[in-house]
C-alpha positions in Angstrom: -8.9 -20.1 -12.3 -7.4 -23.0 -14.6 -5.2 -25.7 -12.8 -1.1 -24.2 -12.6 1.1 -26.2 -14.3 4.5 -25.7 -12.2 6.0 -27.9 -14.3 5.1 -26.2 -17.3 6.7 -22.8 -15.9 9.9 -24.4 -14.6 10.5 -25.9 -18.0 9.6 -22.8 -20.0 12.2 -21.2 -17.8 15.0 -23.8 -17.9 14.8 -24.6 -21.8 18.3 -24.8 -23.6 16.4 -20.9 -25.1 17.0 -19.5 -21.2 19.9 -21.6 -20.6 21.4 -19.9 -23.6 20.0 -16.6 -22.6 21.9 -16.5 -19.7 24.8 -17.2 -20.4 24.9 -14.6 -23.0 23.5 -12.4 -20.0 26.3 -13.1 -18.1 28.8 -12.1 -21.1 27.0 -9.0 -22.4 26.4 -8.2 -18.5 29.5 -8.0 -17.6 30.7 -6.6 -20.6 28.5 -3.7 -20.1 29.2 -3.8 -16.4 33.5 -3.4 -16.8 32.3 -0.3 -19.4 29.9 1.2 -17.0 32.0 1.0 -13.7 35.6 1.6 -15.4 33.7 5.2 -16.6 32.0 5.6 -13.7 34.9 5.1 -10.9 38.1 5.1 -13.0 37.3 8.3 -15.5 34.4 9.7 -13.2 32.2 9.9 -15.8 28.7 11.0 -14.6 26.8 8.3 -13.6 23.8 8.5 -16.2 26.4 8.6 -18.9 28.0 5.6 -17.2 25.0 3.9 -17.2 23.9 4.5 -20.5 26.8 3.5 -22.0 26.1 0.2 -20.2 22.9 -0.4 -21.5 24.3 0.7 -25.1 27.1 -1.2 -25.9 25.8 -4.1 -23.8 22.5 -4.0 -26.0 24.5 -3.7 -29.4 26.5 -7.1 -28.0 23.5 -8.4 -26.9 21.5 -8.2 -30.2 24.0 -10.5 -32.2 24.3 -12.6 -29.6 20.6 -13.5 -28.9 19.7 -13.2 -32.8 22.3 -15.4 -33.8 23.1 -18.0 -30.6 19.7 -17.8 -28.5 17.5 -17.7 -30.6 19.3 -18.5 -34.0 17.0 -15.9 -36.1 17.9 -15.1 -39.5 15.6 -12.6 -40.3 18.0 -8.8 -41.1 14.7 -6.6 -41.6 15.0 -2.9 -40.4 11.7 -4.1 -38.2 13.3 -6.2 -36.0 16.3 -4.1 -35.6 13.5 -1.0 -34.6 11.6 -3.6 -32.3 14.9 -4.3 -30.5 16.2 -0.9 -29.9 12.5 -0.2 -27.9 12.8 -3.4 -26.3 15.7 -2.1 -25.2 14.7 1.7 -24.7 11.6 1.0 -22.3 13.8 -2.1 -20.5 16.3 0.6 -19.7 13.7 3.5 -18.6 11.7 1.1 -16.5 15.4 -0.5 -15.0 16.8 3.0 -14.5 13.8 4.5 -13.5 13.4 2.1 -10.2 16.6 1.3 -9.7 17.8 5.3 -8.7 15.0 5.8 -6.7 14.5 2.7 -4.5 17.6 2.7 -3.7 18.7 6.2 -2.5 15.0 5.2 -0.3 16.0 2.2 1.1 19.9 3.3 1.5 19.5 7.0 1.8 22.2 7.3 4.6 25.1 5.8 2.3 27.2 8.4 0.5 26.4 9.3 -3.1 28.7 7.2 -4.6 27.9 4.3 -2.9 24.3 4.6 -3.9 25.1 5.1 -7.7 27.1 1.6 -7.6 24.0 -0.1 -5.7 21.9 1.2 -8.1 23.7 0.7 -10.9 23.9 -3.3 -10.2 19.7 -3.3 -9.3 19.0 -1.4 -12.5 21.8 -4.0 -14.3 19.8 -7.0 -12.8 16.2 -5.5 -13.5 17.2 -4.5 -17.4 18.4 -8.0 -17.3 15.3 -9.6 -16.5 13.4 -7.2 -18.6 15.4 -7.6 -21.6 15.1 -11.5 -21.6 11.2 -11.6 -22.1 10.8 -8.3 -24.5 13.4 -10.4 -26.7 11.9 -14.0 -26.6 8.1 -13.0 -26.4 8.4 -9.1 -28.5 11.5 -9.1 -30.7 13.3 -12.6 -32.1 9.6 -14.3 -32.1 8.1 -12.5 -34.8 9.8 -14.3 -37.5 8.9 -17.8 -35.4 5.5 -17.1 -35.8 5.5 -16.4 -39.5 8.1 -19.5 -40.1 5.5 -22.1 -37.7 2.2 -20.6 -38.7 1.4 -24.3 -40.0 1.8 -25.9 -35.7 -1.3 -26.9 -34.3 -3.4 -24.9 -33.2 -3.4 -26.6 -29.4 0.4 -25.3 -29.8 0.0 -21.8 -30.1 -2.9 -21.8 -27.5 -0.4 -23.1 -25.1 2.4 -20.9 -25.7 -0.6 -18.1 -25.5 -1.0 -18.8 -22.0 2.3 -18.9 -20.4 1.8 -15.1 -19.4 -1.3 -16.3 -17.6 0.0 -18.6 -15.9 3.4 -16.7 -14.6 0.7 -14.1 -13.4 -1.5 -17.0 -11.6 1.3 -18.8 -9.6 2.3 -14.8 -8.5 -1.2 -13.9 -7.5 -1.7 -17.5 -5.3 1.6 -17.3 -4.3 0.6 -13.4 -2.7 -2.7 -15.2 -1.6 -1.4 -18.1 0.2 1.2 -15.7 2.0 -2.0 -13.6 2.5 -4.0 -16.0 4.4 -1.0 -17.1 6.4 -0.6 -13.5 7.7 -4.2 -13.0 8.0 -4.6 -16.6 10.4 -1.9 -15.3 12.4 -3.2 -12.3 13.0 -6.9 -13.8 14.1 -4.5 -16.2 16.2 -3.0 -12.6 18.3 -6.6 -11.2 18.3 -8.0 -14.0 19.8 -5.4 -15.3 22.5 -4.9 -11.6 24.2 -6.2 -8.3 24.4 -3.9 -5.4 23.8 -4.6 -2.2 25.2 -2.7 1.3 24.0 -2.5 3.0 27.8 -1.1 6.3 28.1 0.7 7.5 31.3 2.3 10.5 32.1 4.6 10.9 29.9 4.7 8.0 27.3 2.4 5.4 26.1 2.8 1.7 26.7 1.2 -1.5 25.7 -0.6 -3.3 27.9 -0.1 -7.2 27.1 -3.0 -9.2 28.8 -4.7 -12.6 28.2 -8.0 -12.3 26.3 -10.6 -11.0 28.7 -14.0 -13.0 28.0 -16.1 -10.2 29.4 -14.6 -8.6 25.7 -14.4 -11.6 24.3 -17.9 -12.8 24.2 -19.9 -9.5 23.3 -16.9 -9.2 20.3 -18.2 -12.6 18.9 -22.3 -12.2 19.5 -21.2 -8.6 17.6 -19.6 -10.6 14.1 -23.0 -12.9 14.6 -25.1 -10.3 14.9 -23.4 -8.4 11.7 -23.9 -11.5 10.0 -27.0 -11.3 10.3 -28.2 -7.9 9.6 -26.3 -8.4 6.3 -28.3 -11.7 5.4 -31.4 -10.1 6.6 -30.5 -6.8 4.5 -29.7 -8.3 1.3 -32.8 -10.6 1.4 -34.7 -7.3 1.7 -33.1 -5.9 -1.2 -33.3 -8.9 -3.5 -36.9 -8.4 -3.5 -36.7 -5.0 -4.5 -36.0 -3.6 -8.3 -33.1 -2.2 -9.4 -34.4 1.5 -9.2 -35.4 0.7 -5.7 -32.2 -0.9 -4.5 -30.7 1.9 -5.8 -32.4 4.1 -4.2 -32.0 2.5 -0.8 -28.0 2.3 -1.1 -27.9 6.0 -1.8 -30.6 6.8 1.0 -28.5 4.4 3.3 -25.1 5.5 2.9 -26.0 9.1 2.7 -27.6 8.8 6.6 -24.3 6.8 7.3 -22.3 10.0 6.7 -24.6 12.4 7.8 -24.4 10.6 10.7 -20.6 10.6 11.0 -20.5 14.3 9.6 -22.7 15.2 12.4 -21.0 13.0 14.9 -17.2 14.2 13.9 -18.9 18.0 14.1 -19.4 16.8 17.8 -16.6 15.0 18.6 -13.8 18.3 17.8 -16.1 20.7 19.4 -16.5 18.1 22.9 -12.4 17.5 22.6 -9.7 19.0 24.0 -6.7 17.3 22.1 -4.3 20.3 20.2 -1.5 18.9 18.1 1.4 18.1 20.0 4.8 16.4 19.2 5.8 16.0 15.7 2.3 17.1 14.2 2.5 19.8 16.6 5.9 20.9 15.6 5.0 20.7 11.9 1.9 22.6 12.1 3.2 25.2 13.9 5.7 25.6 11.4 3.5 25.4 8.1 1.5 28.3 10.1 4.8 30.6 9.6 5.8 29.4 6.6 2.6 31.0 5.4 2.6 34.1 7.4 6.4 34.5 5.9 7.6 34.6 9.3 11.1 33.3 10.0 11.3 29.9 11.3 13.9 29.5 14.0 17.2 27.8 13.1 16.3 24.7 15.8 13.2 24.2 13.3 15.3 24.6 9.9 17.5 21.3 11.6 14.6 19.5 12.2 13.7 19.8 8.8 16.9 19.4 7.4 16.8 15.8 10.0 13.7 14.8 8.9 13.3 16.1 5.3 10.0 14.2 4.2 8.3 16.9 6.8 9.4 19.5 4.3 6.3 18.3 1.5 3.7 18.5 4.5 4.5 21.8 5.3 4.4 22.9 2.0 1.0 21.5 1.5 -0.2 22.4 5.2 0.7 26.0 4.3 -1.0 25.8 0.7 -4.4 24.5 2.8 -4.0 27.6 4.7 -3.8 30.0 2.2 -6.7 28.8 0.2 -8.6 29.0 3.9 -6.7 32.2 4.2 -6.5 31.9 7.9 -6.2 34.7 10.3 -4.5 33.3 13.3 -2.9 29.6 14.3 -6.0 28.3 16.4 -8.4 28.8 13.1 -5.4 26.8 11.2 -5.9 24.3 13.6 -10.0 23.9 13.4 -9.2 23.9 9.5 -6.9 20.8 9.6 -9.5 18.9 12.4 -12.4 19.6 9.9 -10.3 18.8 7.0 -9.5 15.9 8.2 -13.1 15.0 8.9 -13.7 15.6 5.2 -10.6 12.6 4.5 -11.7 10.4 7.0 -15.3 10.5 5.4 -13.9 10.5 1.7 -11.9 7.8 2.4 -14.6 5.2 3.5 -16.8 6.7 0.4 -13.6 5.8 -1.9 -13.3 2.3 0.0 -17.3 1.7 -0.6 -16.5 2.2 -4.3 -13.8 -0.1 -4.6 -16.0 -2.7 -2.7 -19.1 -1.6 -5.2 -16.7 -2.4 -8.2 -15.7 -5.5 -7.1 -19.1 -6.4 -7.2 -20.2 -5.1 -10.7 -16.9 -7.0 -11.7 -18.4 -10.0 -10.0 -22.0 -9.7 -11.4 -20.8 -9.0 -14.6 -18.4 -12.5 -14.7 -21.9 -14.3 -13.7 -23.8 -13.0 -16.1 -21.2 -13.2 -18.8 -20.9 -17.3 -17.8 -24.7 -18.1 -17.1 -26.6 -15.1 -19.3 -29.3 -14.1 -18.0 -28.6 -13.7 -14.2 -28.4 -10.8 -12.6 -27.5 -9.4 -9.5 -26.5 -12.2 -7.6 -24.5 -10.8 -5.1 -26.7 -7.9 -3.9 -25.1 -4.2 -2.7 -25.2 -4.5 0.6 -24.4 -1.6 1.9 -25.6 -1.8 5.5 -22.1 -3.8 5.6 -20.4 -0.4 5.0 -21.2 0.4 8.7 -18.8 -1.3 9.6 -16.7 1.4 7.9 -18.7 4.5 9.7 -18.9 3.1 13.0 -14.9 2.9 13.4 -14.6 5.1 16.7 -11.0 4.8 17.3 -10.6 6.2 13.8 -13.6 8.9 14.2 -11.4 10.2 17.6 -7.9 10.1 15.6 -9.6 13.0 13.3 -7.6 15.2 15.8 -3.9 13.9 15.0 -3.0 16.6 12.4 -0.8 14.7 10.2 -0.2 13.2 6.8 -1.9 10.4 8.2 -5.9 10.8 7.1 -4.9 12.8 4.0 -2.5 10.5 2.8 -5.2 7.1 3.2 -7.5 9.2 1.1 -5.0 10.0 -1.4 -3.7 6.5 -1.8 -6.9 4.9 -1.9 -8.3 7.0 -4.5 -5.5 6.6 -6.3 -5.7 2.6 -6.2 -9.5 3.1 -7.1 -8.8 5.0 -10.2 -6.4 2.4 -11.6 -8.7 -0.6 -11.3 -10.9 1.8 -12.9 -8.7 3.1 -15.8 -7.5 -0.5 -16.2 -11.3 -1.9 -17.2 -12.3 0.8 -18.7 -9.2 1.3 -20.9 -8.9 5.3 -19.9 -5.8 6.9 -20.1 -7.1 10.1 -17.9 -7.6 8.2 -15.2 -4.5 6.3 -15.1 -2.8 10.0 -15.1 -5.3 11.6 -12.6 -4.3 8.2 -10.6 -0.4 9.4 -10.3 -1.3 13.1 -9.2 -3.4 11.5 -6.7 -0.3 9.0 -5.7 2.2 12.5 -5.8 0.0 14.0 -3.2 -0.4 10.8 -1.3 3.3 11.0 -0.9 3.9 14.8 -0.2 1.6 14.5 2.7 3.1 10.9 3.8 6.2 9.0 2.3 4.8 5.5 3.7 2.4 6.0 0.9 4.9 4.5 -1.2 3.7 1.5 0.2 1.0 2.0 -1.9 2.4 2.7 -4.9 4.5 -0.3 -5.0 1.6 -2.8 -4.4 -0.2 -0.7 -7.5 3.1 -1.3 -9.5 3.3 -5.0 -9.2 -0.5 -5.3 -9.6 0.5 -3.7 -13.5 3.0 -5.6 -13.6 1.3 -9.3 -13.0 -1.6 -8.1 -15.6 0.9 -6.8 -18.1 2.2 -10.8 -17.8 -1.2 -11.9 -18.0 -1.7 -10.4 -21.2 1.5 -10.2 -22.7 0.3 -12.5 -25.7 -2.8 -10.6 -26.2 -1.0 -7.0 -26.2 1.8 -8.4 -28.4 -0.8 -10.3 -31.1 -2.7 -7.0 -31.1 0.3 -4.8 -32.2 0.6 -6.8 -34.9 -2.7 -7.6 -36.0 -2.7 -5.2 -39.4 -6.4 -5.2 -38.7 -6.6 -3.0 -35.7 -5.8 0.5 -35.9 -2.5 2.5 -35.3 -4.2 4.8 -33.1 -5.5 1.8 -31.2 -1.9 0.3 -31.1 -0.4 3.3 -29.8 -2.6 3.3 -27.1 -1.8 -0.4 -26.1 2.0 0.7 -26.3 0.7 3.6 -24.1 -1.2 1.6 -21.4 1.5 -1.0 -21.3 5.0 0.7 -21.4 4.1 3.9 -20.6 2.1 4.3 -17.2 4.3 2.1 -15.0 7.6 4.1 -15.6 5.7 7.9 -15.3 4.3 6.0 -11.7 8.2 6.7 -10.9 7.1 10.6 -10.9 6.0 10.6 -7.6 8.9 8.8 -6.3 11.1 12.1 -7.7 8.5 15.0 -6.6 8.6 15.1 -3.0 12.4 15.1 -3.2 12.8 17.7 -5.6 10.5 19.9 -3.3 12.6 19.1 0.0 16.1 19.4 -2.2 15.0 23.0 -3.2 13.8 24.3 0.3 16.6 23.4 2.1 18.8 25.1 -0.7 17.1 28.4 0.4 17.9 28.1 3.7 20.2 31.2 5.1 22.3 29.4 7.4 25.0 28.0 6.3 25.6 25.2 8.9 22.1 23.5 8.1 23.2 22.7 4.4 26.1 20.3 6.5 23.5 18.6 8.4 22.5 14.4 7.3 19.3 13.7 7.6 18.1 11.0 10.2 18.9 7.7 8.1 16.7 5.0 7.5 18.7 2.3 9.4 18.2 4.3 12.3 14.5 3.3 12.4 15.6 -0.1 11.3 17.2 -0.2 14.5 14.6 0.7 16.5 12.5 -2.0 15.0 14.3 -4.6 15.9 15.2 -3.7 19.5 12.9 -3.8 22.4 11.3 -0.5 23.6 9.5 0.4 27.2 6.8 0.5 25.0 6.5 -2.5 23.2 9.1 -5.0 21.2 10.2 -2.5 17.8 8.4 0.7 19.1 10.0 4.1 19.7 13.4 3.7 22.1 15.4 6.8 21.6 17.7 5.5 19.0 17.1 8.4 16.9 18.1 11.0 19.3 21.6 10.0 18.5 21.1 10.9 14.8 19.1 14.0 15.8 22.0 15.3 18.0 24.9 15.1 16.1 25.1 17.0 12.3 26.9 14.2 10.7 25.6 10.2 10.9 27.4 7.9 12.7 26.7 5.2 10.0 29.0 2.4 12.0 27.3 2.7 15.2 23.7 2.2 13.7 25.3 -0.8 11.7 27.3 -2.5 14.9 23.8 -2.1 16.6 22.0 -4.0 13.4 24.5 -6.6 13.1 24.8 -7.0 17.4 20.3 -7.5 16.9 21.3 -10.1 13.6 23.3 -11.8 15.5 21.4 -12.4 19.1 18.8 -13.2 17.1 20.7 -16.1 15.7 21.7 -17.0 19.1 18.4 -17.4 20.9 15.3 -18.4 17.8 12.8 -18.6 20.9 13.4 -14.9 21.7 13.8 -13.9 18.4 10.0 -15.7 17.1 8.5 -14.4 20.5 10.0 -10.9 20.1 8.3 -10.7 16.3 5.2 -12.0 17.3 4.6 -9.6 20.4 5.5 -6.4 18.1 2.8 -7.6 15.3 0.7 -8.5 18.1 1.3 -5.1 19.2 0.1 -3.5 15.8 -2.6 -5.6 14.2 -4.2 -6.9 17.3 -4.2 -3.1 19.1 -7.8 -2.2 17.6 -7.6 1.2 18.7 -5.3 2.1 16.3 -3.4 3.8 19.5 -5.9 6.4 19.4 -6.0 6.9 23.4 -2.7 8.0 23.7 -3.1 10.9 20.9 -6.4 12.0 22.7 -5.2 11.7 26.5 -2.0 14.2 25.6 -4.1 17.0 25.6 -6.3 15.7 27.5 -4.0 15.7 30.5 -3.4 18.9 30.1 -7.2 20.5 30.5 -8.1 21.3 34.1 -11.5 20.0 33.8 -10.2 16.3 32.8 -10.0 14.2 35.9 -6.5 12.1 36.4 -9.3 9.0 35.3 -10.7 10.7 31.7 -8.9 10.4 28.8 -11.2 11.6 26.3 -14.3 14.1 26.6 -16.5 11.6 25.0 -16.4 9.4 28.0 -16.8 12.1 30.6 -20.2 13.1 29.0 -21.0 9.3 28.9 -20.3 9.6 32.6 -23.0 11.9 33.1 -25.7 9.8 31.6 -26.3 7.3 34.6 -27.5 4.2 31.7 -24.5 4.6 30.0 -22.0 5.3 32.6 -21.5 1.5 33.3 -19.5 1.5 29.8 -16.7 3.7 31.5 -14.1 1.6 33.7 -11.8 4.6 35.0 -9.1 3.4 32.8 -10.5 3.0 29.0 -13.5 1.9 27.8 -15.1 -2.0 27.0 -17.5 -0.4 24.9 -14.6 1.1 23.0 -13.0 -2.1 22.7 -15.8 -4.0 21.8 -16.5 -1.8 19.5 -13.4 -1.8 17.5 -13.0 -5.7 18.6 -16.3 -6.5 16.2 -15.1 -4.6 13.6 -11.6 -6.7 13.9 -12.5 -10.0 14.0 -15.2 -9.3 11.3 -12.7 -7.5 9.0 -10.2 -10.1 9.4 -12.3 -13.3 9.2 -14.4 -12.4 5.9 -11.4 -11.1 4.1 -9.5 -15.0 5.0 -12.7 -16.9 4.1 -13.2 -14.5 0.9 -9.8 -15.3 -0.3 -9.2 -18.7 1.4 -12.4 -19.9 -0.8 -10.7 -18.4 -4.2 -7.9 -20.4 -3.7 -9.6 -23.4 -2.6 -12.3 -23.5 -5.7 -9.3 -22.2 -8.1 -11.4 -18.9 -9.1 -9.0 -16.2 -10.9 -8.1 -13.7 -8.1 -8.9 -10.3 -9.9 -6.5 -6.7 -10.1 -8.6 -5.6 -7.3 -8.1 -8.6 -4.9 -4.3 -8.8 -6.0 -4.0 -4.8 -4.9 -5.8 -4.8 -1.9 -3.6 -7.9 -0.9 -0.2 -6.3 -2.1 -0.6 -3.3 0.2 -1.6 -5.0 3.7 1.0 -7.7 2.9 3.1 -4.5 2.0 2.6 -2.3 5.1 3.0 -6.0 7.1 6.9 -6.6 6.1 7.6 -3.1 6.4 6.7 -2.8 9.9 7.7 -6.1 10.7 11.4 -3.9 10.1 10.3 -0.6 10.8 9.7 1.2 14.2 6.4 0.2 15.5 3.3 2.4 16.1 -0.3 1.5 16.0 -1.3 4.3 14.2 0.9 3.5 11.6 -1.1 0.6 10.3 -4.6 2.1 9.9 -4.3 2.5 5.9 -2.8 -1.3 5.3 -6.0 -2.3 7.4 -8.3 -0.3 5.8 -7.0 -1.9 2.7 -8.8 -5.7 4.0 -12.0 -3.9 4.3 -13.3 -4.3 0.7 -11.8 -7.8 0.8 -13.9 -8.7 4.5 -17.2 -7.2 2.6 -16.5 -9.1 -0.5 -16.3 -12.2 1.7 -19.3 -10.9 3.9 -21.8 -10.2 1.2 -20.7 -13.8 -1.2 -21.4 -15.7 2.6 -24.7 -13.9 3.4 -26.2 -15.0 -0.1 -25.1 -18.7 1.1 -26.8 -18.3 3.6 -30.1 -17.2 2.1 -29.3 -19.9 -0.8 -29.6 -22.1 1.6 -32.8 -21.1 3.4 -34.1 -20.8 -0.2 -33.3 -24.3 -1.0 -34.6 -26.0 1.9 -38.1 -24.3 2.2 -38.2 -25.4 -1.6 -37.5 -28.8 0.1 -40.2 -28.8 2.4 -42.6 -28.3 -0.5 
């Protein structure tokens, strides 16, 4: 990656051209504004006629003030005045199309007409933004081009690579904050051990300094890793191609025989059921699909928690296509179903890691010719993938949990793949997959944002390229079409599955017979807010009642949730010790907490078996008890060899993903779409659960998201390593 020139970026962006810019921003801006808010609140004009009006007369202002002022073009060709009007189309779908959405999510328990104003100034600011570069780089710079086609050719090579290097300060700027996060969580996993305990009733976290009876087997584990990769990928250099082909598949097919044989086990040994919210929902999807009535208790908690409504749906679908007899088959279908994501999920996560690699080997051979294969497919590394226990013993949690991962994850593979391969179809077979993700888990929108700004950096990085291509006269229409296509088009139809889920819970709760429940708010989004910033039995940010409140009463009381958020803001403020140590526990809490919080799910049920003793949580421990060898790895109150287990994985995971992107930024290498994506959606589901109620569980995907990044970094130091040995024996001789 080429050297950033800040300086060159602040001065493109404080030119007397931007200057100018924004000051005719400001008067076409609020020009439009007065139009759009005098309809909207004064005539009550709807509020997509409001805003189109905006964008209209706004745009019309807009174009004679740019042409002539800004950029003081004199071309008056019916070209330019087409180019302008889709600048300005596709600036206003892409505004619009985010702006609605992502703010009725982020502000859903505002009224209606509070929401349109919000989202009428985001969409405002965004078109802004939007409008600015289509017009400098797509519209007014034609005739620039034609008038300076004499400049140096240094010139124009420069001016070609301000996209790039916009999209290069974003992508180290998301892998500095990366690294940051990344050291800091290393720092928790190291300094204590954390410890999901489940009691009667309730699970707490059990806050303890670093035990180095866990501590040291956890480190000889990363060695020993580290070594059987190095040992593994010398192996396979040796080999040919057909043969290390052949290996991988032979490898990773006994890795999920293995776990398909080892999951089979697992739900027929346990004796977890679905309890609390999954439980609830289940149960419900079951009579949705018999067409039985559900009870008017259960229509309110739908009505409360609305995003439920999609997993029913599709928990009900499952069920027909299964066409179950009776709720305890329903309930073997979801465990094995579940087995299938949690196995799919690691195979999608092993492709992703794959085609980083063939990206990799394919820069290396394009810069040095004939080498190939450097970095080897190492797919013993993948183990570390397959030998997850606390996520093999969470198959039980019938949720949107495991679906959802597999969704999301298969949808991020399919648009690196689309993206390098230049296929529409699975760009579009990328957003069904992202729609599902969401029906069966809103968080997945996580996801989809991180996939969003990945587009959007690379449409950046190429902007000169895509805009030189549309009007090269050489290249096809058919070819230009589809640039306009893969540019313009895919990020605003990604806003489709932002609109689905809605739609579906809108219309069920339309059909509901009583009356009363079409009165009822829904639990709003500052209410979990709330609960994240206040301290819990639990742990700092977890679960602490705050919702019952909401729950209880039909309409939200939006003032006490906001005195409680500005009382937090404010002791915060007061005491910055409590506030840095409050943060750092509930993170600690959730990326240091390997487990994932899967003893709690599995001891609910477990308590409630007559054959579990008050000690056993799980069934998998009481048949290690009756093996005298391995009984010593059972300690009455949870396992070490369960925490060791998932302590390896940890510290491996989050090590090799630091050094792998650590070593990018140091040696200035270009961080590719997959690195920037993978990055985007831990650092994602990090700041959203900094603010949102804590839960282990809930961070499984965003961690599952370092894993190609930690094999990456794995596999490049392993080669090092046998570089190295290389070197030196050629020393010796």
């Amino acid at each position: 990656m080429k050297n950033i020139d800040i300086k060159g970026i602040i001065k493109n962006f404080t030119d007397v051209t931007f200057l100018k810019f924004l000051i005719v921003g400001v008067i076409n801006t609020l020009f439009g504004t007065a139009i759009m808010f005098i309809s909207y609140n004064a005539f009550n004009v709807s509020y997509n006629i409001s805003v189109f009006m905006n964008y209209f007369f706004g745009s019309i202002l807009s174009y004679f003030l740019n042409k002539y002022f800004t950029f003081k073009n004199k071309e008056n060709s019916l070209k330019q005045k087409l180019l302008f009007a889709v600048n300005v189309v596709i600036c206003m779908l892409i505004a619009y199309g985010l702006a609605k959405p992502s703010v009725r999510f982020a502000l859903s328990s505002m009224s209606e007409k509070m929401q349109g104003n919000i989202s009428m100034l985001v969409g405002t600011g965004l078109f802004t933004i939007l409008n600015y570069i289509g017009q400098k780089w797509f519209v007014f710079n034609i005739k620039d081009k034609v008038k300076n086609e004499i400049k140096d050719k240094s010139e124009k090579e420069e001016v070609k690579d301000k996209g790039k290097v916009i999209s290069n300060f974003l992508k180290v700027g998301i892998s500095v904050i990366f690294s940051f996060v990344i050291l800091l969580t290393i720092i928790q996993n190291v300094v204590m051990h954390l410890q999901i305990k489940a009691g009667q009733s309730f699970e707490t976290t059990s806050f303890e300094k670093q035990h180095l009876s866990l501590f040291l087997p956890s480190i000889i584990g990363v060695i020993v890793v580290i070594i059987l990769s190095t040992l593994f990928i010398a192996i396979q250099k040796k080999l040919t191609p057909k043969k290390r082909k052949i290996l991988n598949i032979v490898l990773i097919s006994g890795l999920i025989i293995v776990n398909i044989i080892t999951s089979i086990w697992w739900l027929k040994t346990t004796y977890a059921t679905p309890s609390e919210d999954p439980g609830k929902v289940l149960q419900n999807s079951y009579l949705f699909y018999k067409g039985e009535e559900i009870s008017f208790n259960d229509y309110r908690y739908f009505a409360k928690y609305p995003q439920q409504i999609t997993l029913m749906f599709y928990q009900a679908l499952v069920m027909k296509i299964a066409n179950v007899s009776n709720f305890e088959q329903a309930t073997k279908v979801f465990y094995h179903l579940n087995t299938i994501y949690y196995i799919a999920t690691f195979i999608v996560l092993y492709f992703i890691f794959k085609h980083m690699l063939d990206m990799k080997n394919r820069s290396i051979k394009k810069k040095y010719g004939n080498e190939e294969n450097k970095y080897s497919n190492s797919t013993i590394i993948t183990g570390l993938l397959f030998l997850n226990l606390p996520l093999l013993l969470l198959t039980v949690v019938i949720y949107g949990d495991i679906p959802g991962m597999f969704f999301s994850f298969l949808s991020a593979y399919l648009i690196l793949k689309g993206l390098d391969k230049k296929k529409l179809s699975l760009l579009l077979l990328a957003i069904i997959t992202m729609t599902l993700a969401i029906i069966v888990r809103k968080n997945s929108l996580i996801f989809l944002l991180a996939i969003c700004i990945m587009y959007g950096i690379e449409i950046i990085s190429n902007l000169k390229n895509i805009c030189s291509k549309l009007k090269d006269n050489l290249i096809s229409k058919k070819e230009k079409i589809k640039e306009v296509l893969f540019v313009l088009m895919i990020l605003p139809v990604f806003i489709l599955p932002i609109f689905i889920p809605s739609i579906i819970s809108k219309s069920y709760l339309k059909t509901v017979k009583y009356e009363k429940i079409h009165n009822v708010e829904a639990v709003p989004v500052k209410t979990f807010l709330t609960m994240g910033m206040s301290e819990s039995y639990k742990a700092p940010g977890w679960f602490n009642a705050y919702n019952f409140k909401a729950y209880d009463d039909d309409k939200i009381d939006n003032e006490y949730y906001n005195t409680a958020i500005k009382e937090r803001i404010k002791y915060f403020k007061e005491h910055p010790k409590y506030f840095l140590g409050f943060y750092f526990f509930k993170t600690a809490s959730l990326w240091a907490e390997p487990t994932y919080n899967a003893v709690y799910y599995i001891n609910l049920a477990e308590k409630e078996s007559l054959e579990a003793d008050k000690d056993a949580w799980t069934a998998y421990f009481k048949l290690l008890r009756n093996n005298p060898v391995s009984s010593s790895l059972y300690d009455g109150e949870y396992s070490n060899y369960l925490s060791i287990n998932s302590k390896i994985i940890q510290y491996t995971v989050l090590l090799f993903a630091f050094i792998y992107i650590v070593d990018k930024i140091r040696k200035k290498k270009e961080l590719s779409k997959t690195d920037t994506v993978l990055m985007l959606i831990f650092l994602g589901g990090y700041a959203f659960h900094i603010l949102w109620e804590g839960k282990a569980r809930y961070i499984i995907g965003y961690h599952l998201a370092l894993f190609p990044l930690a094999f990456m970094g794995l596999t490049i130091f392993s080669n090092k390593i046998i570089e190295k040995i290389i070197s030196k024996k050629k020393q010796k001789i």
